[in-house]
C-alpha positions as CSV (number, residue, x, y, z in Angstrom):
1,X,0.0,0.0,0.0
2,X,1.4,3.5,-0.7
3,X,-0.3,6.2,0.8
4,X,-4.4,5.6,1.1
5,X,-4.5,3.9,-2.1
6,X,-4.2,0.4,-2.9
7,X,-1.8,-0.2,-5.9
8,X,-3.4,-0.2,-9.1
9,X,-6.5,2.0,-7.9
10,X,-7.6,5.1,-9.3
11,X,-7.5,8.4,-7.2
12,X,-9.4,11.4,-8.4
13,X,-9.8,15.1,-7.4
14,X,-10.6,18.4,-8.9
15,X,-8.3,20.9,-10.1
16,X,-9.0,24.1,-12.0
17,X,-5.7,25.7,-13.7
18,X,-7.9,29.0,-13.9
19,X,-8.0,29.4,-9.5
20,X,-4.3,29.5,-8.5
21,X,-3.6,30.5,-4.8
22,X,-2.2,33.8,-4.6
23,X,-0.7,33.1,-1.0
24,X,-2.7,35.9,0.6
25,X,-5.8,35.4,3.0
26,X,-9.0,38.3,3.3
27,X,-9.7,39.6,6.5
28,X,-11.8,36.7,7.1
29,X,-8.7,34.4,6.9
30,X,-10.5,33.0,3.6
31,X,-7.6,31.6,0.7
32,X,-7.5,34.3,-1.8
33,X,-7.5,32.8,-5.6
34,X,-7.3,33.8,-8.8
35,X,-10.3,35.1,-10.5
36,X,-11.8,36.0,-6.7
37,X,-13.7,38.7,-6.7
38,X,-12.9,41.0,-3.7
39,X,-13.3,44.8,-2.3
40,X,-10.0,45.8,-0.9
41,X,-10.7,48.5,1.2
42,X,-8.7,51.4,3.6
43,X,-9.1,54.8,5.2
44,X,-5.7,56.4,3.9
45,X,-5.0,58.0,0.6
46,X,-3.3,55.5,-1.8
47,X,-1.7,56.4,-4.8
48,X,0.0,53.7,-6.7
49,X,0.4,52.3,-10.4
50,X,-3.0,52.7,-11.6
51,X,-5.3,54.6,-9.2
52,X,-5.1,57.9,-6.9
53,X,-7.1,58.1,-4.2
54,X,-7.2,61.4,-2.0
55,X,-8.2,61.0,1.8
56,X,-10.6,64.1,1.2
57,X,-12.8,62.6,-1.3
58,X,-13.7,59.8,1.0
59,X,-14.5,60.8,4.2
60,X,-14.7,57.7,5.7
61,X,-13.0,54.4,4.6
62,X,-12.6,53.9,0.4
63,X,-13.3,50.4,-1.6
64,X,-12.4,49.1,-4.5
65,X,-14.0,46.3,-6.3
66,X,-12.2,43.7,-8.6
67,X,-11.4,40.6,-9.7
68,X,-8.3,38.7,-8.3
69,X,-5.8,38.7,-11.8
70,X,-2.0,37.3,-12.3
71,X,-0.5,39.5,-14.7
72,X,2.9,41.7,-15.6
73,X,5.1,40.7,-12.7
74,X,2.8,39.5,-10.2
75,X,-1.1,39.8,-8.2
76,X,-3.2,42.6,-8.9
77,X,-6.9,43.2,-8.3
78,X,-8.2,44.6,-11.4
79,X,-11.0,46.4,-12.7
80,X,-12.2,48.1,-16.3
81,X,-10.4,51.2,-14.8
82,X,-7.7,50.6,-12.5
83,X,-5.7,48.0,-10.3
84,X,-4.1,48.0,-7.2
85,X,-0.8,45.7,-7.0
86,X,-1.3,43.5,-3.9
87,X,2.2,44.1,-2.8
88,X,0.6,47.8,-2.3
89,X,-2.4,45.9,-0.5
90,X,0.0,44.3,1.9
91,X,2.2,47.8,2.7
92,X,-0.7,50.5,2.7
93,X,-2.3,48.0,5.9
94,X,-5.5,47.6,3.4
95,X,-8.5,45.1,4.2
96,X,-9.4,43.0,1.6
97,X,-12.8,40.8,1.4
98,X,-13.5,37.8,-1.3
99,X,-17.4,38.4,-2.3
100,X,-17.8,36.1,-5.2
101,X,-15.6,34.7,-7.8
102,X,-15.9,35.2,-11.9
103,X,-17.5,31.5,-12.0
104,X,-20.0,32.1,-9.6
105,X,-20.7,35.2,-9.5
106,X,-21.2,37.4,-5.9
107,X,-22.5,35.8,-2.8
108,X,-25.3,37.9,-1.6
């Protein structure tokens, strides 16, 4: 016997090359994949690659909504407009929250 199987015997399991695991957890302590949708979330000004974000036009804590993308160099979350790097995400202290993936759309 190697492992739980018996020789000779069939072992199956899912795997979907589209959901990779970024290595990052939400605030819920939740995996973070690949094509996750998420709000990432903070009440400091951020300006990074893609998007600005002035303290003064939110005057209480600003979210983003995206999806969960591996491109360039590394993570992002991405939307039609912008992205925010999640190297960023992990330096500006931001809060981030999975609500759905692109598969199954939001959970209410």
């Amino acid at each position: 016997m190697i492992g739980p199987w018996d020789i000779g015997s069939e072992a199956s399991f899912e795997w979907n090359p589209d959901m990779q695991f970024t290595g990052m957890t939400d605030e819920n302590g939740n995996g973070i994949y690949e094509d996750d949708i998420v709000i990432v979330s903070c009440d400091e000004a951020y300006t990074g690659e893609g998007l600005v974000i002035e303290p003064d036009e939110y005057p209480e804590k600003w979210e983003f909504k995206g999806c969960v993308v591996f491109k360039y160099y590394g993570w992002f979350v991405d939307n039609e407009n912008s992205y925010i790097p999640f190297c960023d995400i992990e330096t500006h202290s931001m809060s981030i929250k999975i609500i759905g993936n692109i598969f199954e759309g939001e959970k209410p």
